[in-house]
C-alpha positions, -999 to +999 in steps of 0.1 A: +162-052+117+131-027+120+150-004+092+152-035+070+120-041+073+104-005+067+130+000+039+119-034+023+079-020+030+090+016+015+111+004-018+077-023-024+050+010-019+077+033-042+077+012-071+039+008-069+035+045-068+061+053-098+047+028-120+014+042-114+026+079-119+044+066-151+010+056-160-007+087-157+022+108-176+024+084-208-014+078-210-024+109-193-048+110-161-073+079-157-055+062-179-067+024-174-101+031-195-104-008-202-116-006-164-149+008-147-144+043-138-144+035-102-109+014-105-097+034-131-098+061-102-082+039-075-057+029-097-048+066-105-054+077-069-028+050-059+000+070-077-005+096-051-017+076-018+012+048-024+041+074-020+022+092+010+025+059+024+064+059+020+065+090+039+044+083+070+063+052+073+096+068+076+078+099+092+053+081+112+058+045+111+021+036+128+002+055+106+022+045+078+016+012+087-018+014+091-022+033+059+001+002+039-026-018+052-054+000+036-037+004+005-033-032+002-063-048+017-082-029-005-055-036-036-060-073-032-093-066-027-100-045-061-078-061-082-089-099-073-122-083-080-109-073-117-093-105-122-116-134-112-148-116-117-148-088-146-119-106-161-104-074-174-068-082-161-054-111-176-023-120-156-027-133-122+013-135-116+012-097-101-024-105-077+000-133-067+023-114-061+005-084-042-011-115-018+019-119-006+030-085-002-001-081+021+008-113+040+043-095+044+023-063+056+003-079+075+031-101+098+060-071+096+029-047+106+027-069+141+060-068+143+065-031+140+040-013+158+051+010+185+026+010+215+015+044+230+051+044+254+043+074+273+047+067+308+026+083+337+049+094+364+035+088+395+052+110+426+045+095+459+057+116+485 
């Protein structure tokens, strides 16, 4: 069920990433000028930091999952900003729909972190 999981985590963090690389190839780089510089250069850095994220989960699932986290906490966090405050996004229906990726990032996250297992061997002789 863990592979489900990361593969469900992975395919989510993918299509983020392409759509933002699409972006920058048909528009060119920083290509969401209706935004402040600053998001415009999250949202272009995401193209970059989203597939990264694909990798260390399959390569190193902790720091991938702690890297998700970040990418998404601060997604939520950005883009809720855009929305309700600077009101330059207009459609809620994908915030909505990154909430409740995060919630599924968060609870899988739990779920799928490996503790440090390296046992100390103790020889008693």
């Amino acid at each position: 069920m863990d592979r489900v999981v990361i593969f469900v985590l992975c395919i989510c963090l993918f299509i983020a990433g392409a759509t933002h690389i699409f972006d920058n190839l048909y528009y060119g780089f920083l290509p969401y000028k209706f935004a402040p510089e600053w998001i415009n250069f999250y949202w272009t850095v995401l193209a970059v930091i989203d597939i990264v994220a694909v990798y260390l989960l399959v390569k190193h699932r902790n720091v991938g999952l702690m890297l998700t986290l970040i990418i998404m906490f601060s997604d939520v966090a950005i883009n809720s900003f855009a929305f309700y405050s600077l009101s330059i996004v207009s459609d809620s229906f994908a915030l909505q729909l990154q909430t409740l990726f995060l919630g599924f990032c968060i609870g899988s996250s739990i779920w799928l972190w490996q503790p440090n297992t390296k046992a100390t061997v103790i020889n008693v002789t």
